[in-house]
N, C-alpha and C positions, 0 to 999 in steps of 0.2 A: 504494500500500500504506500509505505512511504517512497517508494520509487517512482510513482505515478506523478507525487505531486511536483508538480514546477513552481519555479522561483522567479516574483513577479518581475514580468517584464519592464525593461527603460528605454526610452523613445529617446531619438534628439531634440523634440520640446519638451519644456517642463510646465510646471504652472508654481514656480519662482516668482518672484513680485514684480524683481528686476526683468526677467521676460514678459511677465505677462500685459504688462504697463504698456509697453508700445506693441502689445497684439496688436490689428487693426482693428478688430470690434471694439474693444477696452478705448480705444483712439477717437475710434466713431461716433461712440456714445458719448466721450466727453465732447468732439467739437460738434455733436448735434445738440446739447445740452448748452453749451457754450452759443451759440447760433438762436438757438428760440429763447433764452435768456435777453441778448440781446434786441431783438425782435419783437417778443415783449415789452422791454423798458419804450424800446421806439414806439410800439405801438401806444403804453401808456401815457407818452408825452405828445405823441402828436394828438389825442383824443383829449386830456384833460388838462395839460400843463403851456404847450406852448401859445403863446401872445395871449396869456392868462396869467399866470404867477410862475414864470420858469426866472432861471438866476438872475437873466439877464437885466430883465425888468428892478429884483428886488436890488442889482447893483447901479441901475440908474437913478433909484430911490435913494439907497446911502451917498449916492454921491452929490443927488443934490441936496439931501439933509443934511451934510455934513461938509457940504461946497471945498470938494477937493476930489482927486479922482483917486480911485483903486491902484494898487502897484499891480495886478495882475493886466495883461495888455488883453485886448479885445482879440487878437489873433488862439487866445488861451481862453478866454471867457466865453467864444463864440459872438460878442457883443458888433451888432451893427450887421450880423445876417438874419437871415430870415425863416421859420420855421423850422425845421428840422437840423438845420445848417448849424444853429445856434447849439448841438449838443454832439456833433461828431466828432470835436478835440476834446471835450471833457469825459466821453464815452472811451475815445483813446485811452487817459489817462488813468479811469477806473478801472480798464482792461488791465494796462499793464500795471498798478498798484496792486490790485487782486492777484494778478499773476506772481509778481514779487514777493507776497505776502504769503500764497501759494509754496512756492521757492523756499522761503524762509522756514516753514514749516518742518519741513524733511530735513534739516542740517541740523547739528548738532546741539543739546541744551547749552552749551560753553558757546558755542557759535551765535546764536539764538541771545543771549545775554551781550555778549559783545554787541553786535547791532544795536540791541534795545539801548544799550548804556550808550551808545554813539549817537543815536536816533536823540536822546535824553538832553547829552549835552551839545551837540550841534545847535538844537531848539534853543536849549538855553542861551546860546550865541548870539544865534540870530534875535532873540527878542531885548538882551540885558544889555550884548555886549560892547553895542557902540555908548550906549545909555552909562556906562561902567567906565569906560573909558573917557568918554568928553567929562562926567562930575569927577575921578580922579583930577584930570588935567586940571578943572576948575578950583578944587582944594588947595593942590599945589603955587594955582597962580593966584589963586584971589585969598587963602584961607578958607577955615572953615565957615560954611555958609549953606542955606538952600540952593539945592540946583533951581539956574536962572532956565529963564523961556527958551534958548537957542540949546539948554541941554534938553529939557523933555521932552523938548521937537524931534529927538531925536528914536521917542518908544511910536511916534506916529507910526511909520512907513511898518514897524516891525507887527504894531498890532493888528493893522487894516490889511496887512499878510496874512495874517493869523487867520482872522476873521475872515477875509474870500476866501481862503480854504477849506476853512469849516463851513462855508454854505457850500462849497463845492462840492466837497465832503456830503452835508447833509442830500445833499439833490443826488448824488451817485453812490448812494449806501446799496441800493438792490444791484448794482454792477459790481459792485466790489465784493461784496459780502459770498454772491454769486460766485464770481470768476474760483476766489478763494475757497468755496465749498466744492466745486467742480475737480480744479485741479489740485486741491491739499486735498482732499478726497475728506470733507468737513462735512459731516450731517448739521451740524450746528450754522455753519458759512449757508447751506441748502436751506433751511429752514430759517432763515434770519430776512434772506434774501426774499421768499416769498413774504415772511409776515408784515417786514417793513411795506411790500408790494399790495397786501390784503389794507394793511392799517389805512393808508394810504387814498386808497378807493371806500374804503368806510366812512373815514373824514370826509372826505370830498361829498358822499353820499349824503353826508347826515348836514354840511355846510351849503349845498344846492336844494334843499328842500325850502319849497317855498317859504315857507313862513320865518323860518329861521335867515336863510338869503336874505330877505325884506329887511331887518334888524342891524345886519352886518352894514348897510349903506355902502358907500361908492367901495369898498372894499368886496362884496358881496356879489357889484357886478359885475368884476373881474372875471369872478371865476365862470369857466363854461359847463351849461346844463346841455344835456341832451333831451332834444324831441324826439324821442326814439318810439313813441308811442302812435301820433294821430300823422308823422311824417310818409309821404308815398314809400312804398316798400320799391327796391333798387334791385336787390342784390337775390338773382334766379324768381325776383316777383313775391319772395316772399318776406325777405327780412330788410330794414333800413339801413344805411352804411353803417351809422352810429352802433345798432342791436352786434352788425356782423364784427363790429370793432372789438364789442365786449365779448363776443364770442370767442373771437379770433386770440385773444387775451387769455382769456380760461384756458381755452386747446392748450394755446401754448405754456403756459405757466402747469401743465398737467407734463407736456414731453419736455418741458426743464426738469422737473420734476422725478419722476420718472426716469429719466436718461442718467440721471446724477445720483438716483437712491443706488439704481442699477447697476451701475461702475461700482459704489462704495460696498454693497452687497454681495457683489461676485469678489470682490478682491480680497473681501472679510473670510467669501468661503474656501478663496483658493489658500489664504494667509493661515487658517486654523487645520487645513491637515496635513498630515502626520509625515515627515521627507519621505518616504516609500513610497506614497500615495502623490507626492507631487511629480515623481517623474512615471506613473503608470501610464504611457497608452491609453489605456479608457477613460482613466478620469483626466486627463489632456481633450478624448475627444467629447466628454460627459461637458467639458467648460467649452468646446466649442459651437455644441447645439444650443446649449443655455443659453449664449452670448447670441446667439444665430434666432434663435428663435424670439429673444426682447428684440431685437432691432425687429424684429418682423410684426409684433406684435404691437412695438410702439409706430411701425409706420401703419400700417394696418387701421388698429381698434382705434388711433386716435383720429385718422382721419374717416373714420365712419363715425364719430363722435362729434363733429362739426357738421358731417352733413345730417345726421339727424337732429340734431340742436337744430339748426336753421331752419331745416320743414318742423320741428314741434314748434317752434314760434309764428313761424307763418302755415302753420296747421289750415289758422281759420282762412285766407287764401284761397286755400285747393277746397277747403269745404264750402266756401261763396259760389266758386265757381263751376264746382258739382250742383250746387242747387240752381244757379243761373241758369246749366242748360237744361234739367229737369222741371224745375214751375217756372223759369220766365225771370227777366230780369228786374223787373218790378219790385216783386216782394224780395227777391234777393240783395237790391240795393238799401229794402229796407231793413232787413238784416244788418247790413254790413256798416250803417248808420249807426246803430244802435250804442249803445252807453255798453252790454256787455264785452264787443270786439273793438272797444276805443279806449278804453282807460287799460288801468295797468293787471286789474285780476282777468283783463280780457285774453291776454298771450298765459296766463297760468294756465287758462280754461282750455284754451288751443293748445298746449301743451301735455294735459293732463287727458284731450281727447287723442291725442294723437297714442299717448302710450299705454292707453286703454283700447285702441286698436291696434297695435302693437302685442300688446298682451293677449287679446283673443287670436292673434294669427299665432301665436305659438302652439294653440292647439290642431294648426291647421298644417303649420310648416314645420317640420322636425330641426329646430334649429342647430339644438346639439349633434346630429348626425350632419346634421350642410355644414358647419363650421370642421368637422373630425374628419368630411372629406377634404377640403383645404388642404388643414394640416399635413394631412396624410401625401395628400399632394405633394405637398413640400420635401415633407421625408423622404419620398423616393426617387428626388430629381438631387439628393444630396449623396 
């Protein structure tokens, strides 16, 4: 008996951390994660933020509050372009700060310290040390005394640094936090990234509500609402740009999401077994359909997730114009008038019919068995 058994075989891949990091699935997932991340942010700026309250605005206000201008140049602020244009160097800059930070992660605790104590007093420098240096020089030449006007002119330039960067900062916390949770493979950088993202559209949500709006005065009507409701439907006849905005948001904030649990999930599981197990053949090609099959399943299930969101919204659409050619256009217009398909429990309602027809065709269509042939599909062309 004991001669029967063999001794597990080793492939020339492993599932090592060092290998398995630049698989190209492992690769994939991070720069598709990486991609609707940023796609996202764009998409939430160009719907809620821009020529409403984005930096640029809040730095044309401190400058004429404070009648002097920002040390950051407009070439770095985006200041003086126009929509979208206004966030493509600061989008740069959160990339590559996330990515840094990223970097910094995987080196050493001694390394890791080094930086921070450098990061520490660098800052210190730039905000104390010319401040440190002209009140010395002043001691020496006048005696002891208060620093005069021409010394604590000298903390201006250092704080209104400060301060553009921390709004910079604040405006590009889901890029950073993001990029960092992506590539440090950060559960915490992934889940920070969305919730600043959720907070964000809650605020905005709960600041656009009329009554509250109203209160806020010319600050109030800054910000942009969406007609997403009683506005003509654009997008396939059935959803508004604005609706497919918010959609297109959720999808994607679901495959950042996803793409980024998935990377830090498979590397957790390749990371926990046992070196025998990392160089078997099977379990090399056991992480190769895993990996194979989330890319399939994220391009797949997410994009049939958009196209059914968008008909459960414009549900009542295709039901107007089923009833249209059945009784006539008449009562159908008079339908489509009404207070239930114009306000906002009106798209629940379209929603809630659609997946209640939905729900009865499963009795009709074996969904489990159409999706297990797919699959299956799939498995035998690999």
């Amino acid at each position: 008996m004991a001669g029967e058994v063999t001794p597990q075989g080793e492939g020339a891949r492993s599932l090592h951390l060092r290998k398995l990091r630049v698989q190209w699935q492992i690769v994939t997932l991070q720069v598709l994660a990486t991609l609707s991340l940023v796609w996202m942010y764009m998409e939430v700026v160009s719907t809620y933020v821009v020529g409403s309250i984005d930096h640029t605005q809040l730095f044309d206000t401190l400058e004429s509050g404070l009648g002097t201008e920002l040390p950051l140049g407009d070439w770095l602020t985006g200041g003086g372009n126009e929509g979208l244009a206004r966030f493509y160097v600061p989008m740069g800059l959160g990339l590559g700060l996330g990515g840094a930070m990223a970097l910094l992660a995987f080196q050493t605790p001694k390394f890791q310290q080094r930086v921070k104590l450098g990061f520490i007093i660098g800052l210190i420098a730039i905000l104390a040390g010319r401040f440190v240096l002209g009140y010395a020089w002043q001691l020496v030449s006048d005696g002891w005394s208060a620093p005069g006007n021409n010394v604590l002119q000298l903390l201006e330039w250092p704080l209104l640094m400060m301060l553009s960067f921390i709004i910079m900062t604040f405006y590009l916390l889901p890029i950073i936090t993001g990029t960092k949770g992506i590539w440090g493979l950060s559960r915490r950088g992934v889940a920070w990234s969305i919730g600043f993202t959720l907070l964000f559209l809650g605020v905005h949500a709960i600041l656009t509500f009329p009554l509250i709006r109203s209160q806020l005065g010319s600050y109030g009507s800054q910000l942009t609402t969406l007609e997403i409701i009683v506005s003509e439907p654009t997008v396939f006849g059935l959803v508004t740009a604005q609706q497919f905005s918010l959609i297109l948001i959720a999808c994607l904030m679901m495959v950042f999401q996803e793409s980024a649990f998935g990377v830090i999930r498979q590397l957790e599981y390749a990371y926990r077994l046992p070196e025998s197990c990392k160089r078997d053949p099977e379990y090399v090609s056991q992480m190769d359909n895993l990996l194979n099959g989330h890319l399939r399943h994220t391009a797949i299930f997410l994009s049939l997730t958009v196209v059914a969101t968008t008909i459960a919204l414009g549900f009542h659409a295709v039901l107007l114009d089923w009833v249209n050619g059945i009784t006539g256009s008449q009562w159908a217009a008079q339908v489509g008038e009404s207070i239930e398909l114009t306000l906002t429990y009106g798209l629940v309602i379209s929603a809630l019919l659609f997946l209640g027809i939905m729900a009865l065709l499963r009795f009709i269509v074996p969904w489990q068995r159409f999706w297990g042939l797919i699959e299956s599909s799939f498995t035998t062309r690999e």
